[in-house]
C-alpha positions as a Markdown table, in Angstrom:
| # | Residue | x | y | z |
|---|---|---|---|---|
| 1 | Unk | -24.8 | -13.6 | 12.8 |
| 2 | Unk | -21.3 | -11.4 | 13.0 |
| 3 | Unk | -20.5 | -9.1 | 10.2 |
| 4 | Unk | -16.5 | -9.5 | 9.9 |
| 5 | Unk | -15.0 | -6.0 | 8.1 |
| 6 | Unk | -11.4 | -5.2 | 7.1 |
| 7 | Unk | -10.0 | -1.7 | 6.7 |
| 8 | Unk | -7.8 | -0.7 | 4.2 |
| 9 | Unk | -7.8 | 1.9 | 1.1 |
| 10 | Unk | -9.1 | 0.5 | -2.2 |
| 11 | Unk | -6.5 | -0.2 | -5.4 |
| 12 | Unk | -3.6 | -2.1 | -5.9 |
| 13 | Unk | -1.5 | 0.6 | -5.1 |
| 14 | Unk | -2.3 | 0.5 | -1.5 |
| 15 | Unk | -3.4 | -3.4 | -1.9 |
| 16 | Unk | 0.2 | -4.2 | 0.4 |
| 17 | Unk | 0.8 | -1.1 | 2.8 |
| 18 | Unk | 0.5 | -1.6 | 6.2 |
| 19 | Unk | -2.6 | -0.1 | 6.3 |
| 20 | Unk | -4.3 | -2.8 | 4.5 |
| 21 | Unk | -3.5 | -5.8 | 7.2 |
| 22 | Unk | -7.1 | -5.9 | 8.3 |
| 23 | Unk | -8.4 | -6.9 | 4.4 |
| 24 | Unk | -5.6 | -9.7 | 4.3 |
| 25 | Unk | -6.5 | -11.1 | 7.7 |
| 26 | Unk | -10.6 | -11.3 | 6.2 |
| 27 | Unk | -8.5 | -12.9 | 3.1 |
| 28 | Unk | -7.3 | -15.3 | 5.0 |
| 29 | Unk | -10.6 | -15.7 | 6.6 |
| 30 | Unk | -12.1 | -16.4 | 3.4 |
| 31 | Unk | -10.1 | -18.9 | 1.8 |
| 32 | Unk | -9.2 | -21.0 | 5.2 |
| 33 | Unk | -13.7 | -21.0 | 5.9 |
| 34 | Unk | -14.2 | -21.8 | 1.9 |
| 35 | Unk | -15.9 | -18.5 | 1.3 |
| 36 | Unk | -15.3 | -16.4 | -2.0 |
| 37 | Unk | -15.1 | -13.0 | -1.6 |
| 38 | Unk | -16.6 | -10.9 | -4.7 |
| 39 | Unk | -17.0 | -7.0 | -5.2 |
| 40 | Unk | -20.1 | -5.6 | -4.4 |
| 41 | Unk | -20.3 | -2.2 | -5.2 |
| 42 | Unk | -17.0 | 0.0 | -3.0 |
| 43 | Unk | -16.4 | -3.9 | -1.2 |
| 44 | Unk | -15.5 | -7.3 | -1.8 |
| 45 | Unk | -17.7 | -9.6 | 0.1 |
| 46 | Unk | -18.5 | -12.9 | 1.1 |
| 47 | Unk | -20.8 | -15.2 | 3.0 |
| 48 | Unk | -21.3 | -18.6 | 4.8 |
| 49 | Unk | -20.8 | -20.7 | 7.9 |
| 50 | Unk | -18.4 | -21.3 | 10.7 |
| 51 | Unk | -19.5 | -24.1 | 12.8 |
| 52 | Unk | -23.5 | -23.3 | 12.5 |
| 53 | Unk | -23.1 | -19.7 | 12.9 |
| 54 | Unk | -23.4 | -17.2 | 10.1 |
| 55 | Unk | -20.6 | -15.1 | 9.3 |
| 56 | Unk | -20.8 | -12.2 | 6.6 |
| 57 | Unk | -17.4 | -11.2 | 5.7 |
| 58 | Unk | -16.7 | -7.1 | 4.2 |
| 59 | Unk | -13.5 | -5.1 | 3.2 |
| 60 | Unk | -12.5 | -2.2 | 1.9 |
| 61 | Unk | -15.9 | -0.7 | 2.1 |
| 62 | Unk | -14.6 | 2.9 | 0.9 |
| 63 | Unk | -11.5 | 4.8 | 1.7 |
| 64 | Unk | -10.1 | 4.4 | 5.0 |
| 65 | Unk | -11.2 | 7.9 | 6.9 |
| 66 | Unk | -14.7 | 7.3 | 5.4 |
| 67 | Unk | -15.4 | 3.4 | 6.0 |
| 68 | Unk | -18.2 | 4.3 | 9.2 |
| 69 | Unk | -21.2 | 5.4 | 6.3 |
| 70 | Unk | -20.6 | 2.1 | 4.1 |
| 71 | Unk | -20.1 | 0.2 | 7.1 |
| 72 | Unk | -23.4 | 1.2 | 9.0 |
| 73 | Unk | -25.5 | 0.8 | 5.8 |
| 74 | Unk | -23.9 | -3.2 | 5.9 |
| 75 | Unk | -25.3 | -3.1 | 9.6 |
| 76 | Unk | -28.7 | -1.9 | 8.1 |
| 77 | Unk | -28.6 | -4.1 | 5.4 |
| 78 | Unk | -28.3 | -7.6 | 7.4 |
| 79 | Unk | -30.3 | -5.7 | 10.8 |
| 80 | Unk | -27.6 | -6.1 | 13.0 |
| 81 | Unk | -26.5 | -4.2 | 16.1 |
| 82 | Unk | -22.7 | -2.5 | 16.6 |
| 83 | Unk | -22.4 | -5.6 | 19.1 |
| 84 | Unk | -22.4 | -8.3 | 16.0 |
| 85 | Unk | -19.8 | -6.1 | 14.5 |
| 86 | Unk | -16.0 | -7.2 | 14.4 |
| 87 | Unk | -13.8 | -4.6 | 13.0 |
| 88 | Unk | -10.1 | -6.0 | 12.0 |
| 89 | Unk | -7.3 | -3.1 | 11.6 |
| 90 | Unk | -3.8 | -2.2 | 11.9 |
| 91 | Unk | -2.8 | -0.2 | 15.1 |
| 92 | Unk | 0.9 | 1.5 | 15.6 |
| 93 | Unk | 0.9 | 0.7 | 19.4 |
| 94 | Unk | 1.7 | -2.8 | 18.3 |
| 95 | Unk | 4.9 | -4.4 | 17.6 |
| 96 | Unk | 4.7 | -6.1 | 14.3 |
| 97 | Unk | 3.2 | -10.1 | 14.6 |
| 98 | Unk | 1.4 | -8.6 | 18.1 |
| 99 | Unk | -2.6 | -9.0 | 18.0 |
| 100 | Unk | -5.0 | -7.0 | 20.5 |
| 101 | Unk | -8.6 | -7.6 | 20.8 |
| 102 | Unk | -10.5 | -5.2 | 22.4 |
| 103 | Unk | -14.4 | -3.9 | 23.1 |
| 104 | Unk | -15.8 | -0.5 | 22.6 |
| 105 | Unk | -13.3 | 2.1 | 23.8 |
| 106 | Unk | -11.5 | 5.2 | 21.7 |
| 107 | Unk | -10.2 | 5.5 | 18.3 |
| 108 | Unk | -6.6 | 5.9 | 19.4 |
| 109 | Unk | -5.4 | 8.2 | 16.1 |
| 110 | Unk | -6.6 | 5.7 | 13.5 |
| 111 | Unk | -9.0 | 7.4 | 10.8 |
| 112 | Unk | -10.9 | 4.1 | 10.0 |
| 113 | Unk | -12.0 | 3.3 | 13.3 |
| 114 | Unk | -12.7 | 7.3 | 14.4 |
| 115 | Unk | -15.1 | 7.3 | 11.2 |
| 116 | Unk | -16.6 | 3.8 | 12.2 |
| 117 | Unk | -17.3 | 5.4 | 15.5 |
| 118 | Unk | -19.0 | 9.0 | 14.3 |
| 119 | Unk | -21.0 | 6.7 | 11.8 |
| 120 | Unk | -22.8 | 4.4 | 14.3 |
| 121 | Unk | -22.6 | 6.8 | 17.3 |
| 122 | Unk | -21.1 | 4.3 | 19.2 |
| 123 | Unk | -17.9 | 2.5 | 20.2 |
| 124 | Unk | -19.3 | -1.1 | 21.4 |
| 125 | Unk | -17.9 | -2.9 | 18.8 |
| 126 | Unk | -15.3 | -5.4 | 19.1 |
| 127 | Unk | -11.7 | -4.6 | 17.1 |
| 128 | Unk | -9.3 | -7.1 | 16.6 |
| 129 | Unk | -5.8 | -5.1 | 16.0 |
| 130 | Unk | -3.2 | -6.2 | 14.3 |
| 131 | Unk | 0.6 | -4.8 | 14.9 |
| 132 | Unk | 2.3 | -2.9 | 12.5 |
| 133 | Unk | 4.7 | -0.9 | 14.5 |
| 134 | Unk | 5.8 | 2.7 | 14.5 |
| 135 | Unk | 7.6 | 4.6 | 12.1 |
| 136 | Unk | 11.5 | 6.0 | 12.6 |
| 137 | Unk | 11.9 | 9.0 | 14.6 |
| 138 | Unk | 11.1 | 11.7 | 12.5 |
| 139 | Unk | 8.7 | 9.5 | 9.9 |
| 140 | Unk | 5.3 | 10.8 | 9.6 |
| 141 | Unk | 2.8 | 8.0 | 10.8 |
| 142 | Unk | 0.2 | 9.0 | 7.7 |
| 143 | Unk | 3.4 | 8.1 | 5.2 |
| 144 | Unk | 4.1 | 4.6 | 7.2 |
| 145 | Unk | 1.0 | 3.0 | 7.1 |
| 146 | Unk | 0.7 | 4.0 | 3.2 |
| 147 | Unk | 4.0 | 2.2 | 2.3 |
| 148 | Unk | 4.3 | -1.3 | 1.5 |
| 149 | Unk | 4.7 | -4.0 | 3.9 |
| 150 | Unk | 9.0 | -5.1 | 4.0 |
| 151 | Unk | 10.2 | -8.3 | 3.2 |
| 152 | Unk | 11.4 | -8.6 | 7.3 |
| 153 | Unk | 8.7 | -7.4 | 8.3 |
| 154 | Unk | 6.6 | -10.0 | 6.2 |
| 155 | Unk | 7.8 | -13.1 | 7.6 |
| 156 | Unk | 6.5 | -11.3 | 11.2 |
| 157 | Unk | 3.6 | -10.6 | 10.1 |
| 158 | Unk | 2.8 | -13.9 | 8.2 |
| 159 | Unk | 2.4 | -16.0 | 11.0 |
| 160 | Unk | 0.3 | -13.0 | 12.9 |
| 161 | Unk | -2.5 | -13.0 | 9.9 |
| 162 | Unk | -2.9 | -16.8 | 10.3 |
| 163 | Unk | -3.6 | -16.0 | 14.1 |
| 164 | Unk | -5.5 | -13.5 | 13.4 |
| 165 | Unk | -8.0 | -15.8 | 11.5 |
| 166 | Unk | -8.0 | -17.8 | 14.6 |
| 167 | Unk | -8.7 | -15.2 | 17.5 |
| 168 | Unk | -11.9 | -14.6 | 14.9 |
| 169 | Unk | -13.0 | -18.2 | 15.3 |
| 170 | Unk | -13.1 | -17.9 | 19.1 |
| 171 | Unk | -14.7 | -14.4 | 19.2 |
| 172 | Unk | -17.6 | -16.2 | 16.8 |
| 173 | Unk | -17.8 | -19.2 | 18.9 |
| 174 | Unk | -16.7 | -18.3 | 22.2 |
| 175 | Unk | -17.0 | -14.4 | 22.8 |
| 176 | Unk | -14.6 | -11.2 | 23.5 |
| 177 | Unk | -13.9 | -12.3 | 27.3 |
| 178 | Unk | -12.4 | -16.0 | 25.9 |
| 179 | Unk | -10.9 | -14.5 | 23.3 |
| 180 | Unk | -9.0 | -11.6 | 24.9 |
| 181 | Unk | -7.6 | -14.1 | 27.3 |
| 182 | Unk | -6.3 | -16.4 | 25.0 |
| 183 | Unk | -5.2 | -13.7 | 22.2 |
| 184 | Unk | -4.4 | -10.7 | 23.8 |
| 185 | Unk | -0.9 | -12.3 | 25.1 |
| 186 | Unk | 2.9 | -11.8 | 24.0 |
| 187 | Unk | 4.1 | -15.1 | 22.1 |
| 188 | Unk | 7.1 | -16.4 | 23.5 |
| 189 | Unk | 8.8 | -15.9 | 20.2 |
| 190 | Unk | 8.2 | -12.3 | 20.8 |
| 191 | Unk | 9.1 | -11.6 | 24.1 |
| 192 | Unk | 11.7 | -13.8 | 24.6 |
| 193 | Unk | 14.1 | -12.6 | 27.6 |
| 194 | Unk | 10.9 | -10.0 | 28.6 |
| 195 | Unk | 8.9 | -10.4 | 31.6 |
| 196 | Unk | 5.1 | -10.5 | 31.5 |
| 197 | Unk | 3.0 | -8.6 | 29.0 |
């Protein structure tokens, strides 16, 4: 089994601010693996199966700088180790429509995955990160990541989240190593005129 969370603040005024990217890509998750997500209690969540294996699907477990509690009581609840985890959440080190996968390791500056690391008392867990870019010099970072996705930035992102869903796929079926080789690329569309990654 792999529990699949999403970070992001609760509330539809936060519903489409950067910060949020991780609940749409377990959206997306949901509707393309016909699996209805529901509230239950601070979360909506959802269940089934991908292929044979058993996926249960969380977000927005609790505000962002205090997902780790809820989180680890979902690990207790379905008696699963941090290594069945798969925590999906925006990161600032990435251009917008970039995803990184990556196992265990720091919380670089973001809340969510700092609390998610004091609550289990470890970091081997695999994150899939989704870019959202820096703000403008002088921009506080805690203002970005509160405001609403843009319209250009949108149509970067779209085709990311639908990516997204599929780096999941192969992490469930195939592992971090696969999946890190095939995912953790630039797309051409991205790095066009650029050299390497």
């Amino acid at each position: 089994m792999h529990l699949l969370v999403g970070l992001g603040n609760p509330g539809k005024a936060y519903a489409q601010t950067r910060h949020n990217v991780g609940m749409w890509v377990i959206e997306r998750a949901a509707a393309r693996w016909s699996m209805r997500l529901s509230p239950r209690g601070t979360a909506q969540r959802g269940s089934g199966r991908l292929g044979g294996k058993l996926v249960e699907l969380a977000g927005l477990l609790d505000w962002m700088n205090v997902t780790g509690p809820p989180l680890k009581g979902l690990l207790r609840e379905f008696e699963l180790t941090a290594t069945e985890l798969i925590v999906v959440h925006d990161d600032l080190d990435l251009e917008p429509g970039r995803l990184r996968i990556k196992v265990a390791g720091g919380h670089g500056g973001h809340n969510g995955i700092k609390s998610v690391i004091e609550a289990l008392g470890t970091p081997q867990f695999v994150r899939l990160k989704i870019g959202i870019g820096r703000p403008a010099p002088g921009q506080d970072s805690a203002d970005y990541v509160l405001e609403p996705v843009t319209k250009d930035e949108m149509a970067i992102i779209e085709p990311c989240l639908e990516r997204a869903v599929d780096a999941l796929e192969c992490l469930i079926h195939r592992g971090p190593d696969v999946a890190m080789n095939q995912f953790n690329v630039r797309e051409k569309s991205l790095d066009e005129g650029e050299g390497g990654n």
